[in-house]
C-alpha positions in Angstrom: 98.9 -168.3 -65.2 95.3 -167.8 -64.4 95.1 -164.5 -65.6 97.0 -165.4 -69.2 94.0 -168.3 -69.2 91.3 -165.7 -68.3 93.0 -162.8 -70.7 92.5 -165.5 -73.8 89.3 -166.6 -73.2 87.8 -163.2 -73.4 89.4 -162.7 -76.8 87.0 -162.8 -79.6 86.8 -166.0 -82.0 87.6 -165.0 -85.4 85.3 -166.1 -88.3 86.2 -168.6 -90.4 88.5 -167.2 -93.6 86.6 -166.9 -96.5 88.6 -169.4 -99.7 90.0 -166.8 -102.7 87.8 -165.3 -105.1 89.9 -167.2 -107.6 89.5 -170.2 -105.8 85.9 -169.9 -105.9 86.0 -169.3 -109.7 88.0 -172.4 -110.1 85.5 -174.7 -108.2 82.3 -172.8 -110.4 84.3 -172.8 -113.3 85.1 -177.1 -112.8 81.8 -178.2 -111.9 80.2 -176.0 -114.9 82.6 -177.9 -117.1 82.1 -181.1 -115.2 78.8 -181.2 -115.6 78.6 -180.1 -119.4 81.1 -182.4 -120.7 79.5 -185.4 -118.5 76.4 -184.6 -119.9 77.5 -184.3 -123.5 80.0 -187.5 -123.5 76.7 -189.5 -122.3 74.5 -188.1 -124.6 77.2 -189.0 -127.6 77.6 -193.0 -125.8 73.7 -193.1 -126.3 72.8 -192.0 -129.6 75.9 -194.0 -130.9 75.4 -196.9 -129.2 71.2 -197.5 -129.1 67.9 -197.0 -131.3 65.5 -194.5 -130.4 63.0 -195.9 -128.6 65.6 -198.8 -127.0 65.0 -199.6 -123.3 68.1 -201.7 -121.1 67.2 -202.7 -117.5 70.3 -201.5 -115.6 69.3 -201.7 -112.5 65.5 -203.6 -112.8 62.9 -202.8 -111.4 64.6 -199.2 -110.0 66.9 -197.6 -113.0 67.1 -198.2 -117.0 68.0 -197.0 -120.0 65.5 -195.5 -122.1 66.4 -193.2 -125.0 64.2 -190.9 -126.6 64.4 -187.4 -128.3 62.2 -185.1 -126.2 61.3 -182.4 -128.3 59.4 -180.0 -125.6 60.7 -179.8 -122.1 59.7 -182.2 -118.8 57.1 -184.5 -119.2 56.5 -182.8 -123.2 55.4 -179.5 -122.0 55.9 -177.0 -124.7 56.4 -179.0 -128.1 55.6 -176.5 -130.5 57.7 -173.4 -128.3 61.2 -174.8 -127.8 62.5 -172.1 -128.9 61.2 -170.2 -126.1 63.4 -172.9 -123.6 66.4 -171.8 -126.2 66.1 -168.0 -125.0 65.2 -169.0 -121.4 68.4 -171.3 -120.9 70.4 -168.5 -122.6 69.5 -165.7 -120.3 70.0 -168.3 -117.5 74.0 -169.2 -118.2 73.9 -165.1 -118.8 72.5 -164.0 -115.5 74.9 -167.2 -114.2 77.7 -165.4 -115.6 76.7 -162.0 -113.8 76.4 -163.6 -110.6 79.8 -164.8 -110.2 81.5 -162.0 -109.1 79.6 -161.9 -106.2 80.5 -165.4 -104.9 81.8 -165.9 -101.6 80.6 -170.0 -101.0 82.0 -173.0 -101.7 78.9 -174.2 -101.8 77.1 -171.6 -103.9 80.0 -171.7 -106.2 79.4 -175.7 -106.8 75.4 -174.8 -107.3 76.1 -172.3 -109.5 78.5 -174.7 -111.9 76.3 -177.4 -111.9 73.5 -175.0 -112.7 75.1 -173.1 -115.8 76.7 -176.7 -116.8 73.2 -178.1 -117.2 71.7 -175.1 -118.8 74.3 -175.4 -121.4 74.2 -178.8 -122.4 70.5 -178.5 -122.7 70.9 -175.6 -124.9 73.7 -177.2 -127.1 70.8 -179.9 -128.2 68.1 -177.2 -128.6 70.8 -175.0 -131.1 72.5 -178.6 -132.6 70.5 -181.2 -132.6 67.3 -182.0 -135.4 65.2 -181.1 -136.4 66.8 -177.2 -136.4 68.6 -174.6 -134.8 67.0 -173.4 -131.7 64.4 -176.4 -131.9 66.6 -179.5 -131.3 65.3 -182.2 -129.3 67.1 -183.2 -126.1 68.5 -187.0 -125.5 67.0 -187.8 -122.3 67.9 -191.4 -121.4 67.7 -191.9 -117.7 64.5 -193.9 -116.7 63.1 -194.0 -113.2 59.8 -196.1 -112.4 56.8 -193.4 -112.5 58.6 -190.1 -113.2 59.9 -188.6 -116.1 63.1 -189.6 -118.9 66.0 -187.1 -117.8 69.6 -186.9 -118.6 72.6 -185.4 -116.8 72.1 -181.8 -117.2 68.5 -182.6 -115.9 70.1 -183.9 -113.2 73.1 -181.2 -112.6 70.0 -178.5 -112.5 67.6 -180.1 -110.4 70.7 -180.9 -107.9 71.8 -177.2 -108.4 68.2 -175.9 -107.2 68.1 -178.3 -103.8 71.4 -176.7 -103.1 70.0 -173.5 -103.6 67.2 -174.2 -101.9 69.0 -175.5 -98.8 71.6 -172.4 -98.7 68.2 -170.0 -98.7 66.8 -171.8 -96.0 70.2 -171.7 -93.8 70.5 -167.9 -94.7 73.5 -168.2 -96.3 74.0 -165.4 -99.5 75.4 -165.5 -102.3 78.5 -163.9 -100.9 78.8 -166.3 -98.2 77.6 -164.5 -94.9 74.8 -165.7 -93.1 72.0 -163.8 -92.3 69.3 -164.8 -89.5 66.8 -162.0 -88.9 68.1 -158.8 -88.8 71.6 -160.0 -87.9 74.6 -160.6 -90.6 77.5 -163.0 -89.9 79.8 -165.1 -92.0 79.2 -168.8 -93.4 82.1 -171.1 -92.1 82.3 -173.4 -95.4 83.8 -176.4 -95.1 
């Protein structure tokens, strides 16, 4: 009995199976649309239901409501050039799109959604919203003390780049294997 014990300890551990491809595309393809149609659903509750300009404590001192049409990108930047944020966003959901295929992560699959969700529901204002096509301004509502009025594709993206930034720093590619030094292995997503 010994020996069995001995025989299956010296057996290698197989990695951890890797979900489906169309899995994968399921999970990219539900938080891209999660994200969007959050983002577009809160934008359409605030400019129905409050004047530009309109501030509601929600959570005072920490988190309010504060609607505004930003017509430039963070904090302003760029007034007079959103249409150069219209072409940037666009290439973004593009090279997005290219990227898929490659996906072997849970984890890079939910970054990935939440990062073309975003894109898109900031680029439906810049193409649909006044003052014209390519140069809407975005509804940013979302009001933290001393930073800047965001909304939830502001949110989705800046969430999508941590997790990016966290899978880069654990090594783990696009495709799901790790990768320390010179050394390749695979990612065990949970």
């Amino acid at each position: 009995m010994t020996d069995e014990l001995a025989a299956g300890a010296a057996r290698p551990v197989p990695p951890s199976p890797r979900p489906r491809r169309g899995v994968l595309l399921s999970f990219f393809a539900g938080f891209a649309v999660f994200a969007y149609v959050f983002d577009q659903l809160t934008k359409i509750w605030v400019t129905s239901s409050m004047v530009e300009g309109e501030r509601i404590p929600v959570l005072p001192p920490l988190l309010h409501w504060y609607f505004i049409r930003n017509s430039g990108a963070a904090f302003s930047i760029g007034e007079n050039v959103t249409w150069v944020f219209s072409i940037i966003m666009a290439a973004v959901a593009v090279a997005i799109l290219f990227q898929v295929r490659k996906l072997g992560s849970v984890w890079w699959a939910l970054a990935l959604g939440l990062l073309l969700g975003g894109a898109l529901g900031n680029l439906t204002d810049r193409l649909f919203r006044e003052p014209s096509f390519g140069m809407g301004h975005v509804v940013d509502f979302i009001q933290l003390p001393n930073f800047a009025i965001f909304n939830i594709a502001d949110s989705a993206v800046v969430s999508a780049v941590a997790i990016i930034c966290i899978l880069t720093l654990r090594g783990i590619s696009l495709d799901g294997t790790r990768v320390h030094g010179e050394q390749k292995g695979t990612d065990a997503d949970a």
